[in-house]
C-alpha positions in Angstrom: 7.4 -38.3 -5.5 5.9 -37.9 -8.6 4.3 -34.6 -10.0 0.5 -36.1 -10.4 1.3 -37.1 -6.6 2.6 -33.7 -5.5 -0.4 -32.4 -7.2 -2.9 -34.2 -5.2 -1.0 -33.6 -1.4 -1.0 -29.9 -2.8 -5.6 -30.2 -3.1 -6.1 -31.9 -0.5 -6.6 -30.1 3.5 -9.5 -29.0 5.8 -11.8 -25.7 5.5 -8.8 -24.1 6.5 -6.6 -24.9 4.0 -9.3 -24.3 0.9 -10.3 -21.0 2.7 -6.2 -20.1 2.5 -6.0 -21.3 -1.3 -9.5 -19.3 -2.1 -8.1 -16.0 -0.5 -4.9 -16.4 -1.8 -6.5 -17.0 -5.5 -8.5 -14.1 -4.8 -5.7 -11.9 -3.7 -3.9 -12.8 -6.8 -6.5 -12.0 -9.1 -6.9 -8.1 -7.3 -3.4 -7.6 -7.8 -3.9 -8.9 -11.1 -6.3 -6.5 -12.1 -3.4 -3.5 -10.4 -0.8 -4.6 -12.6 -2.6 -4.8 -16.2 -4.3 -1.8 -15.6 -0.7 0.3 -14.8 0.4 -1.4 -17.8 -2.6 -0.4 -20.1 -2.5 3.1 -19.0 1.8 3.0 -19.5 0.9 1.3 -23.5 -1.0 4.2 -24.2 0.7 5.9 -27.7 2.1 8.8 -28.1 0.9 10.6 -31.0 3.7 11.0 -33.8 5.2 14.2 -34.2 5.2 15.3 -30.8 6.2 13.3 -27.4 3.8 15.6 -25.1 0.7 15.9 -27.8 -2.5 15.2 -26.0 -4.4 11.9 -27.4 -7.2 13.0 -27.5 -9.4 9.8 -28.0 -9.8 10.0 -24.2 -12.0 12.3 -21.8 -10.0 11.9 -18.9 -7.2 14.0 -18.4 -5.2 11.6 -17.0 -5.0 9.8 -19.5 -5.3 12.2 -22.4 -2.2 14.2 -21.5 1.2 11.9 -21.9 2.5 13.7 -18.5 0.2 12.8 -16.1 0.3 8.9 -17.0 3.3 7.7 -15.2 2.1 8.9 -11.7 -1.7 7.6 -12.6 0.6 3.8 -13.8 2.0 5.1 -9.8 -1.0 5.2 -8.2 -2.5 1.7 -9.5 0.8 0.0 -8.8 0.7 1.2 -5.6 -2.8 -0.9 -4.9 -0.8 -4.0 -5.7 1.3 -3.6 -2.3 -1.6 -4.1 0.1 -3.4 -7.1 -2.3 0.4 -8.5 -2.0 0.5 -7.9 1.7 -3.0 -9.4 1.6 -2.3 -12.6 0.2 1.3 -12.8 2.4 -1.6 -13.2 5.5 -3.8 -15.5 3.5 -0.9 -17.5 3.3 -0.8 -18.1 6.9 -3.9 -18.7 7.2 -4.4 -22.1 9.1 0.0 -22.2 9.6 -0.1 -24.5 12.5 -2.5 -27.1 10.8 -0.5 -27.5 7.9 2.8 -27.7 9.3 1.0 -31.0 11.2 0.0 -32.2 7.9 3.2 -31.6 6.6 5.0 -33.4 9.2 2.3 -36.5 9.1 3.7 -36.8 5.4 7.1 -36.4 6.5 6.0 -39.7 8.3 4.8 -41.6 5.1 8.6 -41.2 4.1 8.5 -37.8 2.3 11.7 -35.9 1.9 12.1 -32.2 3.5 12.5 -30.7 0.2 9.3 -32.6 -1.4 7.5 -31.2 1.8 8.8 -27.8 1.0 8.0 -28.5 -2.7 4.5 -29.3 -1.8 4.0 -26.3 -0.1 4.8 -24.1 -2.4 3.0 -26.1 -5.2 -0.3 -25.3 -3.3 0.3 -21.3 -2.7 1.7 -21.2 -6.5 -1.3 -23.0 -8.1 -3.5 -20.7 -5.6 -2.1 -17.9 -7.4 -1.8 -18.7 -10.7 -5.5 -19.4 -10.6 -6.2 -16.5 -9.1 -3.8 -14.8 -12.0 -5.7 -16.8 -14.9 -9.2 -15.5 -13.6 -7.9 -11.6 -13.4 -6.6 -12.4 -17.0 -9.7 -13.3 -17.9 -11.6 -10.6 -15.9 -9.2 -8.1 -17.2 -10.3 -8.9 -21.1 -13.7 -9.4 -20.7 -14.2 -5.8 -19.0 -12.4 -4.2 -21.7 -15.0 -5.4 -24.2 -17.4 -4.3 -21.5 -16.4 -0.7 -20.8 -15.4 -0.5 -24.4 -18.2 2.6 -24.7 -17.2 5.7 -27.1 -19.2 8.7 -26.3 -20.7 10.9 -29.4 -17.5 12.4 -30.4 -16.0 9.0 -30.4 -13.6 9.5 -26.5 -13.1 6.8 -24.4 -13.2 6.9 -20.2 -11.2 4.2 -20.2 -8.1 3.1 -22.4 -10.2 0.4 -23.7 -8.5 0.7 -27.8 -4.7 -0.7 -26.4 -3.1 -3.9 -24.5 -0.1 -4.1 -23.2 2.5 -6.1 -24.8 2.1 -10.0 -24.6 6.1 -10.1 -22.5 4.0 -7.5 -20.1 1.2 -9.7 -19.6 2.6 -12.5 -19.4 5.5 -10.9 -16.2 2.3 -10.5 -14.6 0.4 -13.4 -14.6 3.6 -15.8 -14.4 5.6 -13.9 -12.1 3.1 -13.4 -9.3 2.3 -16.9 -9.2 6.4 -17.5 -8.9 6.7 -14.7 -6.5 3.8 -16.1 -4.4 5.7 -19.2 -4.3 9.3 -17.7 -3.4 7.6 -15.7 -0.3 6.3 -19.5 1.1 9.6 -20.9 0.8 10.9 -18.0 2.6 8.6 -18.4 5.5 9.3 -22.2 5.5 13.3 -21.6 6.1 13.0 -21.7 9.9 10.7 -24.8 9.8 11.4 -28.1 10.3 8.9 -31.4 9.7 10.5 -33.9 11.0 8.1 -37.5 11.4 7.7 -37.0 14.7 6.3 -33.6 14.1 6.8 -30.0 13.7 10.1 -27.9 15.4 10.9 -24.1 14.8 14.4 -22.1 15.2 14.3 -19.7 18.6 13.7 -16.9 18.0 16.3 -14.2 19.5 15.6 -12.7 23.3 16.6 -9.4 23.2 13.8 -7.0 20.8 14.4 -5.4 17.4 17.4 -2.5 17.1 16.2 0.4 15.8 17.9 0.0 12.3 14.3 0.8 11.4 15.3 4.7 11.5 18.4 4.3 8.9 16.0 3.0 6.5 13.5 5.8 6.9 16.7 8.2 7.1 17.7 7.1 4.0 14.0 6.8 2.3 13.8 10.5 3.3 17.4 12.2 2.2 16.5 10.2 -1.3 13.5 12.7 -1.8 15.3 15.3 -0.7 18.4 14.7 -3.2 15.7 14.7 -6.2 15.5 18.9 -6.7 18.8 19.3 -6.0 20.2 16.2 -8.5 17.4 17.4 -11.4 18.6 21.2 -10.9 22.7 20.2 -11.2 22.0 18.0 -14.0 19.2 19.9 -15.8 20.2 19.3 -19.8 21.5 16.1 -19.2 18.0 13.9 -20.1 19.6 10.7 -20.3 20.6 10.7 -16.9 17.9 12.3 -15.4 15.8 9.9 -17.3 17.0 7.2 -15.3 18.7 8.6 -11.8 15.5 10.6 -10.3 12.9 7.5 -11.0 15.4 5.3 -8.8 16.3 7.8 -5.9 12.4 7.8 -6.2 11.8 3.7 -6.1 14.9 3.6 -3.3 13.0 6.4 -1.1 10.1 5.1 -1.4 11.0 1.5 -0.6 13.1 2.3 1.9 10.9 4.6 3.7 8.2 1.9 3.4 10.6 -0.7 5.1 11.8 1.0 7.6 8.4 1.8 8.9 6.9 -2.0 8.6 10.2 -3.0 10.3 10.0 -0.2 13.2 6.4 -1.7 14.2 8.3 -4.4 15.5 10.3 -2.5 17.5 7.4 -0.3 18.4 5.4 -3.6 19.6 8.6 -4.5 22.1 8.5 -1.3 23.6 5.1 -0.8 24.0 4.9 -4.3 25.5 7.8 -3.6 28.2 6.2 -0.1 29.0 3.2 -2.6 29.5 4.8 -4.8 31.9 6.6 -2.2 34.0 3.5 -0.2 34.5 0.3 -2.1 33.5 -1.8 -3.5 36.6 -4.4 -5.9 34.7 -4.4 -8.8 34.0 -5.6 -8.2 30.3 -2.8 -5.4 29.9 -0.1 -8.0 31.8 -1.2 -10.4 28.7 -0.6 -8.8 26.2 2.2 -6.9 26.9 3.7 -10.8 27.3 2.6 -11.5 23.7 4.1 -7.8 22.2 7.2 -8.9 23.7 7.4 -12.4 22.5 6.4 -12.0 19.3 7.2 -8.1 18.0 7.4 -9.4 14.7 3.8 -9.7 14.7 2.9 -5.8 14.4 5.4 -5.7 11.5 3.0 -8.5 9.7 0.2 -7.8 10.7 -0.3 -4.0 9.5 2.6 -3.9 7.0 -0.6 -3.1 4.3 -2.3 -1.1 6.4 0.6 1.2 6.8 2.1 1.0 3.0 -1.4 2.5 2.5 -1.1 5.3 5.1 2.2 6.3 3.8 0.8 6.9 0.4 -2.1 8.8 2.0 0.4 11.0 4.1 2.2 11.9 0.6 -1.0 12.3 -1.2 -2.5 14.9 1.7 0.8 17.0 1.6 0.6 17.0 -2.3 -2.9 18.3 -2.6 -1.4 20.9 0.4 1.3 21.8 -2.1 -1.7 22.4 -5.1 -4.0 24.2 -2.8 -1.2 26.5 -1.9 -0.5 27.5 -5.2 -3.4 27.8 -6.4 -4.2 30.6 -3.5 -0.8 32.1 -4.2 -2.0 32.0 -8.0 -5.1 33.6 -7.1 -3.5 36.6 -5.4 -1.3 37.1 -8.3 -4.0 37.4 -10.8 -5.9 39.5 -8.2 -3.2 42.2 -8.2 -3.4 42.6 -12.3 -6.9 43.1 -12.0 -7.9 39.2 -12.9 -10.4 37.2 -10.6 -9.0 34.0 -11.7 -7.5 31.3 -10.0 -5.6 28.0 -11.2 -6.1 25.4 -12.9 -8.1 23.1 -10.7 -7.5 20.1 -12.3 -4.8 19.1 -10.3 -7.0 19.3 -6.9 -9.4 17.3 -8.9 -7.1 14.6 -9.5 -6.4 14.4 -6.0 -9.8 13.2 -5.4 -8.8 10.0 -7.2 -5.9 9.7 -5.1 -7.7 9.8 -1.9 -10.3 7.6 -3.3 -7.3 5.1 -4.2 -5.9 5.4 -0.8 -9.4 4.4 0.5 -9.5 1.7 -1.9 -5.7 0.7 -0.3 -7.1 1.1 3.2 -10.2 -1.0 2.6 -8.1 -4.2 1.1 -5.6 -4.1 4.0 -8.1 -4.0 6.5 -9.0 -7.2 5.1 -5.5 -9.3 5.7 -6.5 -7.5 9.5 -9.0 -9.3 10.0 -7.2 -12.7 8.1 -4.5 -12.2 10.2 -6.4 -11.5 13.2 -8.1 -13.8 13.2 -5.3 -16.6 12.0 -3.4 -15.7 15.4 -6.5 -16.5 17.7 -7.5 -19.3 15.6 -3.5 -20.8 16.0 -3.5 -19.8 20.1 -6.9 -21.2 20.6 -5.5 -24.2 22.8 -3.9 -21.8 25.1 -6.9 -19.4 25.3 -9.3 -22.3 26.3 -6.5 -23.6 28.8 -6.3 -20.0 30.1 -10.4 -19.9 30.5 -10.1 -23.8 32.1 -8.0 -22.2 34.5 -10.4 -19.1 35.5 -9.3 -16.6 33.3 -12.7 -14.6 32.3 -13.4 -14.2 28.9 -13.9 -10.3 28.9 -10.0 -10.3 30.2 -8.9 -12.1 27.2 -10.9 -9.6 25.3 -9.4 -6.5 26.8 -6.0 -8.8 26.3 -6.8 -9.0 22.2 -8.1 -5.2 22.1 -4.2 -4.4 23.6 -2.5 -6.0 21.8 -3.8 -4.7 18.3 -4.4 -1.1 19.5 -0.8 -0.4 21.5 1.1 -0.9 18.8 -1.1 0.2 16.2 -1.3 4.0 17.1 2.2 4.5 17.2 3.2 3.0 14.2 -0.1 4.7 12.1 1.0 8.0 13.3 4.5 7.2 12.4 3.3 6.2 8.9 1.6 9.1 8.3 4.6 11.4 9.3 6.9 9.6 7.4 4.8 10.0 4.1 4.3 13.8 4.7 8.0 14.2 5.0 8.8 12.5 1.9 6.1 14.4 -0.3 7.3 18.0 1.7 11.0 16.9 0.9 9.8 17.5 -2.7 7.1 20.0 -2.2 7.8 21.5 0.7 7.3 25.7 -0.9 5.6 27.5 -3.9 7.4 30.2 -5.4 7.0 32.1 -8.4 9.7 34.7 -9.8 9.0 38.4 -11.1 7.1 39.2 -14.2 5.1 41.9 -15.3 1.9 41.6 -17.4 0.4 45.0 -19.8 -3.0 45.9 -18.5 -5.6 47.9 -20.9 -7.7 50.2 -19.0 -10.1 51.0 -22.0 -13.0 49.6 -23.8 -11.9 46.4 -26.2 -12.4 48.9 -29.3 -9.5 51.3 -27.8 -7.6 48.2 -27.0 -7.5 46.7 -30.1 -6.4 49.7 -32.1 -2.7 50.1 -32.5 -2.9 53.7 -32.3 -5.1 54.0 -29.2 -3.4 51.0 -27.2 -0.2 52.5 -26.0 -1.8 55.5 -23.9 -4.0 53.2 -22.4 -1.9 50.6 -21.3 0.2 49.8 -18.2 2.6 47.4 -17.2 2.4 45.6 -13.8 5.0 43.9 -12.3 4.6 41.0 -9.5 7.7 40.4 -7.4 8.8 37.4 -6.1 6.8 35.2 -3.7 7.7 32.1 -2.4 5.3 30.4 0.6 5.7 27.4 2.9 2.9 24.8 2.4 1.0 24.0 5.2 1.0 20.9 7.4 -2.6 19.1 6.3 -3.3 18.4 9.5 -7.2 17.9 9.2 -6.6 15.8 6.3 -4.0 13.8 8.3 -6.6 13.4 11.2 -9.2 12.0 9.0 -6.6 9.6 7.7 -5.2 8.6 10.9 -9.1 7.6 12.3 -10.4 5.6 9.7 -7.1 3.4 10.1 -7.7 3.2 13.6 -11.7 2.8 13.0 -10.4 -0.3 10.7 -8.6 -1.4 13.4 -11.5 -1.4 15.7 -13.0 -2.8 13.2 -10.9 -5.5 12.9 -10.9 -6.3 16.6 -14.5 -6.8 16.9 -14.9 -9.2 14.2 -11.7 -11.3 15.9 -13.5 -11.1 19.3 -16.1 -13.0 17.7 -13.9 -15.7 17.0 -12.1 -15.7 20.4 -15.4 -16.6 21.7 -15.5 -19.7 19.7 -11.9 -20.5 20.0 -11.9 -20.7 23.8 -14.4 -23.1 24.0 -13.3 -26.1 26.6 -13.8 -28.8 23.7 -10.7 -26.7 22.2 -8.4 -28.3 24.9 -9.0 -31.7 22.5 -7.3 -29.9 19.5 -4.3 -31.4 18.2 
């Protein structure tokens, strides 16, 4: 099959199949925008002379002081893993369709692999022009916001670019990572000419391996203080050892708790079927148990995002602490002054990010959603040809997103606590003494006079446990499950739609 050939199978398709390369473009292009903006912030120069001076060209601390870049890169890489888990659910979007129009070219004497090829031609161009159009975006708001203030500062690190080899690993390798994950998903499907076939899935439900992997996510934290403190002087190997026990935590941890929805979906569908009564419950406890798989996909952004919100809560725990213990330090030398609240500040831009996070996966809810009700449609209609009210397939919908959703967001959220209390889980701060003047500045100031006026005061040894943010936790924990209500209305308005008689037509 020639390329020009492949190229046209690839653009042609339904609504469906535009709508899936439109939101897969567009989730390219949001994670796009993540990725060059980490890598703006990571180009920014240190001034020579000194690794940690200040550049002061900009007004934001974050970006002004070289320490406080790599978690602020953190943070905006972070955003790219629920546009990624976004665009893996735009690329189901419409499955069952184009499997059947895969498997009607199988007929016209296409080849398996050109099938497959085809495919992944369609979600690659998808995100390559969804890749082009952040580059684009990305350039032509830096000569937007390009906006000195009077003494010449930036807010944003408008005056660098990352290198061209940085660029250019984004906007190529999403586009070749998009296609990858397609040909993944395509391994257990077959289009034959006589139409589509798909390997059996096992009977018995997930293990709970899920746990190992959070296990491991959480001794990884835990082995940071203790590896920086036995290997304090050694630099090079720090330099390298504590970011990956950090990137294998944190992935690992995030793994385990996608993967334990699935388990969490099985066991919530048999506790369904053994003691549900209804007929809505009955339903969808049949559906958590023959497809547990589905929580995993379905809220794998949704709870990548809580996880970074359960960190960030115990993190601004860990500032608030010591900034109260700092307070009643100063208060016992005689000095109303607390800490430097620039680091509770900063958390405000963390939250807001995690809202940000929340926001986008709520979206692939709703694709997803809505993909599964649009694919069963035939079997809801038969269902409501049979007798089967509407308002019990409702109720059947509303179960199964909600059962296995509360679990696993509570689960989220305590996993991400434990990891950021596995590194912050105390303040301390050791002895010291501080000389205290008790005279006017004049006295003070005189050699002579200073010494029979002054005192020394010495502070022992404190060290506090940071509290558990619950509150904050809370708050966290309901607007997930608002977005999940969320999400459930809007796919109710499609089941309406979907079980429609005329659906029983549908090929």
């Amino acid at each position: 099959m020639r390329p020009a050939t492949l190229v046209r199978l690839a653009l042609a398709g339904s609504r469906t199949d535009t709508a899936r390369v439109v939101l897969t473009a567009l989730s390219a292009l949001l994670a796009t925008l993540a990725g060059l903006a980490a890598l703006t912030v990571l180009a920014i120069e240190r001034p020579a002379g000194d690794a940690w001076v200040e550049s002061e060209q900009y007004r934001n601390a974050l970006l002004r002081e070289p320490g406080l870049r790599g978690g602020t890169a953190f943070a905006l890489l972070m955003l790219m893993i629920p546009v990624l888990a976004l665009a893996g659910q735009c690329a189901r979007l419409g499955a069952p369709a184009r499997d059947r129009r895969l498997a009607a070219i199988r007929l016209a004497g296409a080849t398996p692999g050109q099938v497959t090829r085809l495919a992944v031609l369609e979600t690659g161009m998808a995100a390559l022009l969804g890749t082009l159009v952040g580059l684009g975006a990305y350039l032509v708001g830096r000569e937007v916001l390009h906006r000195p203030d009077a003494q010449g500062r930036l807010a944003l690190p408008t005056d660098v670019l990352p290198s061209p080899a940085a660029v250019a690993a984004v906007v190529l390798g999403l586009p070749v990572v998009a296609a990858l994950a397609t040909a993944l998903m395509l391994r257990t499907v077959t289009m034959s000419p006589l139409g589509v076939s798909r390997k059996a899935a096992r009977e018995r439900g997930p293990g709970p391996w899920a746990g190992l992997l959070i296990g491991l996510g959480l001794a990884s934290f835990l082995a940071v203080r203790p590896a920086a403190y036995q290997l304090r002087g050694r630099d090079e190997l720090l330099g390298w050892l504590v970011p990956l026990l950090f990137a294998v935590g944190a992935l690992a941890a995030m793994i385990g708790v996608v993967i334990g929805t699935g388990w969490i979906s099985y066991h919530c569908g048999r506790l369904l079927r053994r003691h549900a009564r209804r007929p809505a419950a009955l339903l969808a406890a049949g559906r958590l148990m023959a497809d547990p798989w589905a929580g995993s996909r379905t809220f794998a952004a949704l709870l990548a995002a809580l996880i970074f919100g359960g960190g960030a809560a115990a993190q601004r725990a860990y500032f608030a602490t010591e900034d109260q213990l700092d307070r009643e330090q100063n208060r016992l030398v005689g000095v109303d002054a607390g800490a430097d609240p620039f680091y509770l500040s900063t958390m405000d831009l963390v939250d807001a990010a995690v809202a940000v996070a929340v926001l986008i996966a709520t979206g692939g809810l709703i694709v997803a959603l809505v993909e599964g009700i649009v694919a069963r449609r035939r079997a809801y209609a038969a269902l409501v040809a049979t007798g089967v009210p509407r308002a019990t397939l409702s109720r059947s919908v509303a179960w199964q997103a909600l059962a296995p959703a509360v679990p696993a967001i509570l689960l989220a959220l305590t996993v991400g606590t434990l990891l950021s209390r596995g590194l912050f889980g105390e303040v301390s701060t050791g002895v010291s003494s501080t000389e205290i003047c008790d005279a006017t500045a004049a006295l003070c100031d005189d050699p002579a006079t200073r010494e029979q006026y002054t005192r020394i005061v010495y502070t022992p040894e404190i060290q506090r446990a940071v509290a558990v943010p619950l509150e904050h936790l809370a708050w966290l924990g309901a607007g997930a499950l608002a977005a999940v209500l969320v999400t459930v209305g809007v796919g109710l308005l499609f089941l309406r739609a979907s079980t429609a008689l005329d659906e029983l037509r549908m090929t």
